[in-house]
N, C-alpha and C positions, 0 to 999 in steps of 0.2 A: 504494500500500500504506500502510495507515495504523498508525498506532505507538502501543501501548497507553504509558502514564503509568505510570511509576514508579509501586511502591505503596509508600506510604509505612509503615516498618518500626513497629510499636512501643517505646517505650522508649527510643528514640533520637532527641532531642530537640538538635540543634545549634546552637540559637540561639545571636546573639553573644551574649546578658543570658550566659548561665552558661557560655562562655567566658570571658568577661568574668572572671566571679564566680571559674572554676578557677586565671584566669592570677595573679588579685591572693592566693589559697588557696594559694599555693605559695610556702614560704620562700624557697626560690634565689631566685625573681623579686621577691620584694619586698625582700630584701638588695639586690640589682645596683642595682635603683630607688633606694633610700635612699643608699646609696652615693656615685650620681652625683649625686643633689639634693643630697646633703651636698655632696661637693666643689666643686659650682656654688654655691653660698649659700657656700661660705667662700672660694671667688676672687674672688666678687664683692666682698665685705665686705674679703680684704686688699687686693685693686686697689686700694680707694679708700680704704684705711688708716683702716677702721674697725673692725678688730677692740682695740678695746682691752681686752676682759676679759684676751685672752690678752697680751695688752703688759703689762698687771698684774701676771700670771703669771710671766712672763718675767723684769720688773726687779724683781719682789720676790726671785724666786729667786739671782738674780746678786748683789743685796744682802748676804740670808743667806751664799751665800760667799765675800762679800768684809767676811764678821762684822760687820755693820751688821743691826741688827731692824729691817723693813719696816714701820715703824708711825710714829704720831704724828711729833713733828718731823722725824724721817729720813725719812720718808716723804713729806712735802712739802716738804721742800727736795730730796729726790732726783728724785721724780718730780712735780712740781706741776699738769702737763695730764692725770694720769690719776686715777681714782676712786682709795676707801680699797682696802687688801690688809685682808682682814681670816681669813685661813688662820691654821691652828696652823705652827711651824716643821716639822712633818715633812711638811706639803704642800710646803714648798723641797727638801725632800731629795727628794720623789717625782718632781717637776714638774722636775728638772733635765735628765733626757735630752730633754725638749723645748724648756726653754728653751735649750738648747745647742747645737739646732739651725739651719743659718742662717736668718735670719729671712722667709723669705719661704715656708720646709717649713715649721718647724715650728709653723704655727695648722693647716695641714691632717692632720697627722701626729696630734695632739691628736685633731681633732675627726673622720678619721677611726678612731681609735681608738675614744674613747666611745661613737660609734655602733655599732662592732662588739661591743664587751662589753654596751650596753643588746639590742642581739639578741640575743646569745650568751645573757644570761640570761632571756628571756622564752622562748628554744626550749629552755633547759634545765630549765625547770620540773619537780615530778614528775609522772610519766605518767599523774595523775590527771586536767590539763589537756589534749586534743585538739589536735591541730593546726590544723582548724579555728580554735577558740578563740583558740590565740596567735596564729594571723598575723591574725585580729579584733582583737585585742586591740593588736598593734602597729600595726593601721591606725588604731584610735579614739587613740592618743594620736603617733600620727606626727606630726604639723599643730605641735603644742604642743612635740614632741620639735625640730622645724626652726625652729622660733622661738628654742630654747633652744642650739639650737647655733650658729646665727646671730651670737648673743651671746657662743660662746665659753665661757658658763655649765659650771659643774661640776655642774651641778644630776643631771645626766645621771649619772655616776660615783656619785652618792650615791646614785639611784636604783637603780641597776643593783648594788651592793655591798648593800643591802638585801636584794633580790631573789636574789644569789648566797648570800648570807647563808641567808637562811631555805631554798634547796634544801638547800645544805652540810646543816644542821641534820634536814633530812627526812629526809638519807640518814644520818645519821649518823657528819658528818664535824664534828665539833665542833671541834677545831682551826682549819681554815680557815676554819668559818663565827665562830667569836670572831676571829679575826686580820683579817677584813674588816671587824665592828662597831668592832674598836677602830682600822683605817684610819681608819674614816670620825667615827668621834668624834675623833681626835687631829687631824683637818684640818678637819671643820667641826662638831663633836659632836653632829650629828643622829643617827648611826648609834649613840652609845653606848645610846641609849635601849633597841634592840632587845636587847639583854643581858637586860631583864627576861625576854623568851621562853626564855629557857634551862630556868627552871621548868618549862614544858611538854614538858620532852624527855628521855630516859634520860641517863645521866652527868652528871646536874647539877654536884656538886662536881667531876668533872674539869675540865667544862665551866667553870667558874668557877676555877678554879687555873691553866687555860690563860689566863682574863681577865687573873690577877693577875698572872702571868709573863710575858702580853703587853704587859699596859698598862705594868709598869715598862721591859720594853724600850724602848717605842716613848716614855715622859716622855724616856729619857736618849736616846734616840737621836742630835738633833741638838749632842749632844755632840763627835760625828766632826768639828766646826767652832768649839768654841768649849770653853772648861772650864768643869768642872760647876759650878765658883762663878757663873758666869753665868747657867746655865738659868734657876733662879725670877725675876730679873727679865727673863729673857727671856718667859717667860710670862708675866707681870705685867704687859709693855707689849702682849701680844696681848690678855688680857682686859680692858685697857683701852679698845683699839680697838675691841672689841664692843660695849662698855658707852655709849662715843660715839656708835657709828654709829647704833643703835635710833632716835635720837631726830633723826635729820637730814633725816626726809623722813616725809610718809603712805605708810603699808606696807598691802600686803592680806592682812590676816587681821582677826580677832575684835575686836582691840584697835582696831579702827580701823571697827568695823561698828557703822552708825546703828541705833538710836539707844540702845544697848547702855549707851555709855558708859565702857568696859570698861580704856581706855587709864591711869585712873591708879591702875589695881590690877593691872597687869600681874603683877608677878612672883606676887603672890598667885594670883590667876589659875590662872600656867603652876603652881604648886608642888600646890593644891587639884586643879587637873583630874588631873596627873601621880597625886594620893594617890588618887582615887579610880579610877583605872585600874588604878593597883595595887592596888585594894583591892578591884575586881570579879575582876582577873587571880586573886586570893587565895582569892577567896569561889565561885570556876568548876572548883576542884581537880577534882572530877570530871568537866569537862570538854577535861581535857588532852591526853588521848589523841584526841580527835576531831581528825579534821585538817578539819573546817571551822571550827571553834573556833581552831588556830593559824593558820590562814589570819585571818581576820578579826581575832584581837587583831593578826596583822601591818599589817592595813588601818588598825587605830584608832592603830597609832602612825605611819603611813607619813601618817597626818592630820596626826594631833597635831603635830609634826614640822612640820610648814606650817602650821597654823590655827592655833598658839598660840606661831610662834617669833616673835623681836621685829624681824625684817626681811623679813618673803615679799614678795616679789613674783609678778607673771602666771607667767613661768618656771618660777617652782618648785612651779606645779599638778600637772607632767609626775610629781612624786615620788609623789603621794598619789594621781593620776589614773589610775597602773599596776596598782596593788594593788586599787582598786576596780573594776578590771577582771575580776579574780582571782574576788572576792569577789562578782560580779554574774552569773560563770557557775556558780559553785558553787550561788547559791541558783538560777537558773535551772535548771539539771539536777535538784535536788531539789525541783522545781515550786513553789517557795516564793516567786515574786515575784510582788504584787503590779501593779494598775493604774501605782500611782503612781509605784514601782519603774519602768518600763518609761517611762511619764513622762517622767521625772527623767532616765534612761538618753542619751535624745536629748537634749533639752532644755542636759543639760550638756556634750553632743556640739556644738552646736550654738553657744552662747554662751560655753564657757571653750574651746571648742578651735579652732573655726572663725573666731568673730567678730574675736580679736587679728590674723588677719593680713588686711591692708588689701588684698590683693588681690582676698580675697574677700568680703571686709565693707567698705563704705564706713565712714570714721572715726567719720562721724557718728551714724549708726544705732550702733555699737560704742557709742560715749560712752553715749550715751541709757541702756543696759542699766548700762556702768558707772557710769554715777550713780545706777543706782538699788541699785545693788551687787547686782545680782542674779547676777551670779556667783560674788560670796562668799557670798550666800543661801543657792546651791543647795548648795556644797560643804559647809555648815554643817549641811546637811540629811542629804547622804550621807552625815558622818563619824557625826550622830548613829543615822541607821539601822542602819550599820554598828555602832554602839557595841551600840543594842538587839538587833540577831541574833546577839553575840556573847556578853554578860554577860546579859542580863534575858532575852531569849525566842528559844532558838533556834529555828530549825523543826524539826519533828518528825522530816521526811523527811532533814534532815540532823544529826542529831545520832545516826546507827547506824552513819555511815561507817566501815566497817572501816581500823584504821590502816594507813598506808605500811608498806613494806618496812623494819627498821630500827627504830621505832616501835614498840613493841607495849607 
């Protein structure tokens, strides 16, 4: 007796490719992944007692309270085998339940941490972004994101407080979202810059009375350790140490890109770029309500921010590499990306996010591209794209987005 053959169903296509494609589509499974690669990359690193961004961390912290400022001479006679600290003093006030942990927890307790809040804010975006989308979106800078925790780096915290920052702000929770800008400016003042978006969102002046009543909290905070006679030379010798470090090593960004030049007009520079960002942000008033519009002015300072501070390094791509993430689905859905867009998309998938890790780029092929700095190229490319779809030409297809919930 012979036996007819399956007929094969319509529709029902069970290849591994898009099993594959459903299992990596699904947030629980790319948390549990992240997860465990984080904790392997940070046992590996304190087995052999190389985590010292977080040893940084640590003995600056214990410093601050035992009322010593982490800085210049106290800093190298305290700690002399580790890098400069170069934190505001309320990153010691934040950073103490970890450094207080014993030391062999707490670089895992950190790092997994940061890695749970860099999720947490890219699946809590507003529901204008798909799911799809974010778990893409956490795959294209995950590579970059394990490099960065590897290191210990806060780059991650800064990124993710931006990002909670601007949801707060969509739903219109302006409180927490100023109380996260002024976190991240009082510890590394990257974050204060997004305070300019306040303009594009209802309750502006609350919005900014919350600034002002934050920001003087969080100057006098590290007061809990010291009296107020001390603060301003307490900060005096923090922006000191800023002011030092700039110049002790080649950094990547603009000031240091061939054959530009651009290094001994720095501050001019960052103050000129700064003016005319505000000055496109000013001259875009009717485009404040568009939420592609605040999306994108978020991208141009989530750049700025990296391409025009006075120490970037590879790491802290992951800041400015999230948001043009954002920014690359948004014009994608409004069919507004071009070839070179689409380009440029892999391209800098490829070269800022793949090629730094050595297992899967040989060093020397890496170098090659870095000498020829084509991956500050590229990003120099996207900030400026990003700058033109937001101030000078949006598209057409996005600039009728009905506003968020909140927004109006």
């Amino acid at each position: 007796m012979t036996h007819a053959a399956p007929k094969h169903k319509p529709g029902r296509d069970n290849s591994i490719w898009k099993r594959i494609g459903a299992f990596f589509l699904n947030p629980r499974n790319l948390y549990i992944l992240g997860m465990l690669l984080v904790l392997a990359l940070t046992f590996s690193e304190v087995a052999r007692g190389r985590h010292k961004n977080f040893m940084i961390f640590a003995e600056s912290t214990k410093l601050f309270w035992q009322h010593i400022a982490p800085y210049g001479e106290n800093w190298s006679q305290a700690a002399p085998h580790l890098d400069y600290f170069l934190y505001g003093p309320l990153f010691n006030i934040l950073f103490a339940p970890f450094a207080y942990l014993p030391a062999w927890l707490g670089p895992f307790v950190w790092n997994l941490f940061n890695f749970s809040m860099w999720f947490a804010a890219i699946f809590t975006l507003p529901g204008k972004f798909t799911r799809e989308e974010k778990c893409k979106s956490f795959l294209y800078t995950f590579l970059i994101l394990a490099c960065t925790q590897l290191s210990f780096q806060y780059n991650v915290a800064v990124g993710y407080m931006f990002l909670f920052a601007y949801s707060l702000l969509e739903r219109d929770k302006g409180f927490w979202a100023v109380l996260l800008m002024m976190i991240s400016g009082f510890t590394k003042v990257y974050g204060i810059f997004q305070l300019g978006l306040l303009l594009c969102y209802p309750h502006f002046w609350r919005n900014v009375a919350y600034a002002l009543l934050i920001g003087a909290a969080l100057l006098v905070a590290p007061a809990v350790n010291m009296p107020f006679a001390e603060l301003p030379d307490y900060y005096g010798q923090w922006i000191a140490a800023l002011t030092e470090h700039k110049d002790t090593r080649t950094w990547m960004n603009v000031f240091y890109l061939r054959p530009l030049g651009l290094l001994p007009f720095r501050m001019w520079v960052q103050i000129g770029v700064l003016a005319l960002l505000a000055a496109g942000l000013a001259a875009n008033f009717r485009k404040w309500k568009q939420p592609f519009f605040r999306l994108a002015a978020l991208a141009v300072l989530m750049g700025y921010v990296i391409l025009f501070s006075n120490s970037s390094e590879g790491h802290t791509y992951v800041i400015t590499l999230i948001a043009y993430q954002f920014w690359y689905w948004s014009m994608k859905r409004g069919d507004a990306l071009n070839l070179i867009d689409r380009i440029v998309y892999w391209a800098t998938f490829i070269i800022v996010v793949v090629m730094p890790v050595d297992v899967l780029c040989p060093p020397g092929v890496m170098q090659i591209f870095y000498d020829w700095q084509i991956n500050l190229w590229l990003l120099v490319y996207l900030w400026l794209r990003i700058c033109w779809t937001a101030f000078i030409c949006t598209p057409p297809t996005l600039s009728k987005e009905r506003p968020l919930i909140g927004v109006q």
